[in-house]
DRENDRENSE-849586 format. One record per residue (C-alpha): y negated, z negated, x negated; chain. Coordinates in nm, 3 decimals. Layout:
N
<Y:Y&Z:Z&X:X&unit:A> $
...
END
This chain:
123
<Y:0.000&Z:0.000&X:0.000&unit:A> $
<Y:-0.307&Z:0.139&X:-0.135&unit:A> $
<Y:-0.578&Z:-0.033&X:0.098&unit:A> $
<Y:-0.588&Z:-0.432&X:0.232&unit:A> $
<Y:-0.352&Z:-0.452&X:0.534&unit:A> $
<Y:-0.629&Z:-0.575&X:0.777&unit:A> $
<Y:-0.864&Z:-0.301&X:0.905&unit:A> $
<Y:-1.029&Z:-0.454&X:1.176&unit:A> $
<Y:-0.995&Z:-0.758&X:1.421&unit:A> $
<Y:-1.159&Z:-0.880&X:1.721&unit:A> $
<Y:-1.255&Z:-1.218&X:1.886&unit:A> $
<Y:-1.212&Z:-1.243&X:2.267&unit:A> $
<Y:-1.483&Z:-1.454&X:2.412&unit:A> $
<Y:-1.587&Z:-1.533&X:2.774&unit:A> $
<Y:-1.970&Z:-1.638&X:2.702&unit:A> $
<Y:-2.101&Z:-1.353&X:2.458&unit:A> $
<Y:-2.450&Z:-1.500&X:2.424&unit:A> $
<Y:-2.326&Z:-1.880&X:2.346&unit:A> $
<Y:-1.989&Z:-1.674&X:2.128&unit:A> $
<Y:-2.300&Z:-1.485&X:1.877&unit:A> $
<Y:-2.512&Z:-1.789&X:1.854&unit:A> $
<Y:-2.266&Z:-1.957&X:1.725&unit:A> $
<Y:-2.106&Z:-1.703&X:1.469&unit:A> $
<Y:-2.466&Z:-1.611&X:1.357&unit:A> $
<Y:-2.568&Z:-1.988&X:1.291&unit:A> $
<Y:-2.186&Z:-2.031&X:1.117&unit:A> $
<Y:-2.271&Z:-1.744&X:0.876&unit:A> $
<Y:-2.574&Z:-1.629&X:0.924&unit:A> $
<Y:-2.555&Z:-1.308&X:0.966&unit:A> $
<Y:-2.685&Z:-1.090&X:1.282&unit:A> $
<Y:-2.397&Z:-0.907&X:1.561&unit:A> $
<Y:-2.505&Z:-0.567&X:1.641&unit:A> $
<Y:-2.400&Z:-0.451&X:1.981&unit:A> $
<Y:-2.155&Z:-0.122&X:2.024&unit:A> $
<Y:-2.214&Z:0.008&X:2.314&unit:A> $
<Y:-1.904&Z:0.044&X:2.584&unit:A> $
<Y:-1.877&Z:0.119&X:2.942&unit:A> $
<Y:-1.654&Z:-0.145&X:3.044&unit:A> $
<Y:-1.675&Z:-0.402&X:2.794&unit:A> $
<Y:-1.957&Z:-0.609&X:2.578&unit:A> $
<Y:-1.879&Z:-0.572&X:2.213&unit:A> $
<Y:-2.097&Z:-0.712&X:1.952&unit:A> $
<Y:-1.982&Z:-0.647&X:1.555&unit:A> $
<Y:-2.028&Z:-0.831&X:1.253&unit:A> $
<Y:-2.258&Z:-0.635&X:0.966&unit:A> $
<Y:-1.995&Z:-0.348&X:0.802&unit:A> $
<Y:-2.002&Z:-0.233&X:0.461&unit:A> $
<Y:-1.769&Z:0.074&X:0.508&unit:A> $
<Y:-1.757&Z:0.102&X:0.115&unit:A> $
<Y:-1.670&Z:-0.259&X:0.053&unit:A> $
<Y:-1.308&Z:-0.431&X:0.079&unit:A> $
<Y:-1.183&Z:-0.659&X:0.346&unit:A> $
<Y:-1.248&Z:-0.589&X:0.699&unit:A> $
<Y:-1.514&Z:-0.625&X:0.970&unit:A> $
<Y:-1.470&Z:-0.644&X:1.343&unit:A> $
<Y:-1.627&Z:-0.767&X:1.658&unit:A> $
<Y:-1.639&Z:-1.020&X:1.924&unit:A> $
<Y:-1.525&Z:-0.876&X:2.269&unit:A> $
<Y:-1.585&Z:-0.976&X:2.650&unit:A> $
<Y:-1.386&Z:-0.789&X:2.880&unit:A> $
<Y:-1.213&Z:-0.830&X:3.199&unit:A> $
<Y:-0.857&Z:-0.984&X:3.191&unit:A> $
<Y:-0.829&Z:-1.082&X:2.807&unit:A> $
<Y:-0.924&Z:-1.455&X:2.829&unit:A> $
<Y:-1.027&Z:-1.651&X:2.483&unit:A> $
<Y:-0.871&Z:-1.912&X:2.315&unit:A> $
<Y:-0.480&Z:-2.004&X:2.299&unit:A> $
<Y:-0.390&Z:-1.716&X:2.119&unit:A> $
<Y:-0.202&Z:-1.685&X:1.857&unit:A> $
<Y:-0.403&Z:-1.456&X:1.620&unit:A> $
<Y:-0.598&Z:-1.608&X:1.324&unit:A> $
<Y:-0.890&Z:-1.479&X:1.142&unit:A> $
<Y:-0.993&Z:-1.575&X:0.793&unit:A> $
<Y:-1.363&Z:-1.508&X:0.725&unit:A> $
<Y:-1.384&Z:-1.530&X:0.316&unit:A> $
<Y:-1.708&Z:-1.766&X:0.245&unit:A> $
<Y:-1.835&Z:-1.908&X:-0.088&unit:A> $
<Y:-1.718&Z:-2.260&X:-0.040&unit:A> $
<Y:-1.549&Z:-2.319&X:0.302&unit:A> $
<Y:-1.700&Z:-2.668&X:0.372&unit:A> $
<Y:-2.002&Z:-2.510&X:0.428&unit:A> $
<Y:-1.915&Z:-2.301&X:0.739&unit:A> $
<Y:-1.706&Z:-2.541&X:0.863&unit:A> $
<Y:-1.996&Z:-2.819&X:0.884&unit:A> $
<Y:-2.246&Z:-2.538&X:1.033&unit:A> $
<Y:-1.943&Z:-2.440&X:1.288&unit:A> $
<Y:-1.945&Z:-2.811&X:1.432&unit:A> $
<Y:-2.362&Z:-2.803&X:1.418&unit:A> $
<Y:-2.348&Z:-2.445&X:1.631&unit:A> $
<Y:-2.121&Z:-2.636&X:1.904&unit:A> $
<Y:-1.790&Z:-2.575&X:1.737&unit:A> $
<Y:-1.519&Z:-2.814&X:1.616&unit:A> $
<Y:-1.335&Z:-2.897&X:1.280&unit:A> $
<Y:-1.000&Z:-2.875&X:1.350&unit:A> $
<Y:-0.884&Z:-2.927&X:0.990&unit:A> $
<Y:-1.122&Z:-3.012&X:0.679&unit:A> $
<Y:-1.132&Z:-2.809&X:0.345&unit:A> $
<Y:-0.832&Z:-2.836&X:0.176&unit:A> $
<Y:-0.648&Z:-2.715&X:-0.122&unit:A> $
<Y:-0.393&Z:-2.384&X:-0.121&unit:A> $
<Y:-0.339&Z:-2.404&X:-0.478&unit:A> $
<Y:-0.423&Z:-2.143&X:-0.659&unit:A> $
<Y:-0.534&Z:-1.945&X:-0.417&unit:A> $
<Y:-0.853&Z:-2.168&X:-0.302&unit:A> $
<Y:-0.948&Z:-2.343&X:-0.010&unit:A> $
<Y:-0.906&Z:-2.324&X:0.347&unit:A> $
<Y:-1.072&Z:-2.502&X:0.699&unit:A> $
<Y:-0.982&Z:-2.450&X:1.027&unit:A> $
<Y:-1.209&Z:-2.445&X:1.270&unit:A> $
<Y:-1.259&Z:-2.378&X:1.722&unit:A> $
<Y:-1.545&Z:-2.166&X:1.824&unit:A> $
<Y:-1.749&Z:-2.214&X:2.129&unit:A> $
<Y:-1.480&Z:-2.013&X:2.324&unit:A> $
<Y:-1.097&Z:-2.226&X:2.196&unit:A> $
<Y:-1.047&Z:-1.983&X:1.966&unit:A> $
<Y:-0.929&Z:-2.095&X:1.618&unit:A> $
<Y:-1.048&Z:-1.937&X:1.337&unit:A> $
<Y:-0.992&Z:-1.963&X:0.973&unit:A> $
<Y:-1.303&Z:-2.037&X:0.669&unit:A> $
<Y:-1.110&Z:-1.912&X:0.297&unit:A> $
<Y:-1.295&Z:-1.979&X:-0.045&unit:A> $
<Y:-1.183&Z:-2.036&X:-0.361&unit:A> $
<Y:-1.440&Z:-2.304&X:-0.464&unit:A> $
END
């Protein structure tokens, strides 16, 4: 495999405007809305040159948020960081920063919506 195996992901959410306050305070970045017929879409900044991959969160009728059992890792510089700005922007630590060995650090933390996502750094 020439390419990282993750191309794109989404984030099901049921209240878009309290779903990008919160992902824009965690990271500070700003969602840009795609525009859909039937569906609200809003996707993180994309730098189609760059590795890893981007995606978007999504509102649409009949996928519900939270309790499922995908998880995202957004790569930060030090993980504790976003995880203490996810429980300022309304979210919740579900599990601290903590050691994987060699390969960094990881927190776990719930959005505004129940879903669980994952912070990565290696510091």
């Amino acid at each position: 495999m020439t390419h990282n195996p993750v191309g794109w992901f989404e984030i099901y959410v049921q209240d878009m405007a309290r779903a990008r306050a919160f992902y824009e305070a965690v990271f500070g970045v700003s969602l840009q809305e795609l525009p859909f017929p039937e569906l609200e879409m809003w996707t993180f900044p994309m730098a189609p040159e760059g590795t890893g991959a981007s995606g978007a969160l999504v509102k649409a009728a009949g996928c519900p948020s939270g309790g499922n059992s995908t998880l995202v890792y957004f790569t930060c510089e030090d993980c504790a960081v976003q995880a203490a700005r996810a429980a300022a922007a309304g979210g919740k630590v579900f599990r601290d920063k903590m050691s994987i060995g060699e390969y960094g650090f990881i927190a776990l933390v719930h959005d505004t919506e129940g879903n669980l996502i994952g912070l990565h750094s290696l510091q």
